[in-house]
TORBANU-621169 format. One line per 10 residues: number of its first residue (from 1); for each residue x, y, z of C-alpha. Coordinates in nm, 3 decimals. Layout:
N
NUM	X Y Z; ...
REM end
This chain:
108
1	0.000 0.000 0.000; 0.133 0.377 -0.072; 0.241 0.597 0.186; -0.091 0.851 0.232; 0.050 0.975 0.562; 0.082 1.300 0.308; -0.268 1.376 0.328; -0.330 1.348 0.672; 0.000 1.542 0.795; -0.217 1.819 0.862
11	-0.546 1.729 0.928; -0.725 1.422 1.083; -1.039 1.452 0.786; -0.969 1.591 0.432; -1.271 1.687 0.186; -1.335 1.481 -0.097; -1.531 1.577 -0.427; -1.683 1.293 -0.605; -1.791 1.346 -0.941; -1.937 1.144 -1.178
21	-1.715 0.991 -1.432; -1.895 0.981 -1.755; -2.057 1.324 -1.727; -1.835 1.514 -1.485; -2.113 1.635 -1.260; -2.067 1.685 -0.920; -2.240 1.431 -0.706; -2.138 1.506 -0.346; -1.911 1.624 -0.089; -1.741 1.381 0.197
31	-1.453 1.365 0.394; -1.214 1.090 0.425; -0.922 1.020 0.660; -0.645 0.761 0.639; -0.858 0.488 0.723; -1.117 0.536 0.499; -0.934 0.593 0.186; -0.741 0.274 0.266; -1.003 0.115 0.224; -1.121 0.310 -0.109
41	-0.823 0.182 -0.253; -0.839 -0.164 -0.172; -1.250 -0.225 -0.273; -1.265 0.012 -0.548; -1.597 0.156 -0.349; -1.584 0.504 -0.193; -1.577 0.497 0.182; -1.559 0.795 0.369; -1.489 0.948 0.747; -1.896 1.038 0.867
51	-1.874 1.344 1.095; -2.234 1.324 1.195; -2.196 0.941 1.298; -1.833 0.944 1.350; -1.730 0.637 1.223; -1.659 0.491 0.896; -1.937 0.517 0.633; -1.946 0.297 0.308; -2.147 0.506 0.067; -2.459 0.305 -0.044
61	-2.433 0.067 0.252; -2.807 0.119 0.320; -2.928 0.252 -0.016; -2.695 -0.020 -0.267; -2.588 0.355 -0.443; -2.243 0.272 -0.434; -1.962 0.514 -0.587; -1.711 0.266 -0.759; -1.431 0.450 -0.793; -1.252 0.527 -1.123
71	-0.973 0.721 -1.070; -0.840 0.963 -0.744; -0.675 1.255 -0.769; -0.512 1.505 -0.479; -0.564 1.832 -0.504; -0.175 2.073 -0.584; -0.148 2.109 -0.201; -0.266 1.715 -0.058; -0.503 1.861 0.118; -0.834 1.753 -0.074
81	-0.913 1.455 -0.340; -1.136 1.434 -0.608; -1.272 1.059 -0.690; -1.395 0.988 -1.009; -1.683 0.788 -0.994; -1.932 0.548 -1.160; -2.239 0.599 -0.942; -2.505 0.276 -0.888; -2.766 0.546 -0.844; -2.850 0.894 -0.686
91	-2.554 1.042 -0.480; -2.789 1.242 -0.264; -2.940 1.080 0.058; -3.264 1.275 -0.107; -3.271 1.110 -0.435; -3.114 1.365 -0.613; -2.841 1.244 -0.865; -2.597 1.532 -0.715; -2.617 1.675 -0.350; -2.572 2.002 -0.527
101	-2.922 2.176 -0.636; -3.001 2.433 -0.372; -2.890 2.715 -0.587; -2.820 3.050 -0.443; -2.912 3.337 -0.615; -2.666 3.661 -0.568; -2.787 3.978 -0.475; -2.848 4.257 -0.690
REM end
């Protein structure tokens, strides 16, 4: 297994933008620590850090809408990843495909 200590030097939890791999939308935001993305790399499913529940969360446990990871890429300073992804169904705990569609309108 690679060194990932990298990531982690910092901070316990890094972000993690998953987006979907054949049409490059945005599905969701998670974090990960050293753990978790252990494990990404040896099932090929996303797993991530949940702050809420604090323990390990493998997405689609519950809902079977797995992220199978494609490809993972750090960010310039290791302090986020991005995971490519082929989703098994909506990203969003909601139903929505992406956790992203609360849109905030500027003022003015």
């Amino acid at each position: 297994m690679a060194d990932l200590s990298r990531f982690f030097n910092n901070y316990p939890l890094i972000p993690v933008v998953a987006q979907d791999h054949a049409t490059n939308e945005v599905l969701m935001l998670a974090f990960t620590n050293a753990e978790a993305l252990e494990k990404t790399l040896e099932t090929g499913d996303a797993w991530f850090w949940s702050r809420s529940r604090r323990c390990l969360w493998h997405k689609g446990e519950t809902s079977g809408n797995v992220l199978r990871v494609v490809s993972i890429f750090a960010s310039c300073c290791d302090d986020s990843l991005l995971y490519r992804v082929e989703p098994a169904g909506p990203a969003c705990h909601t139903g929505a495909v992406s956790c992203f569609f609360n849109e905030i309108e500027p003022e003015g």
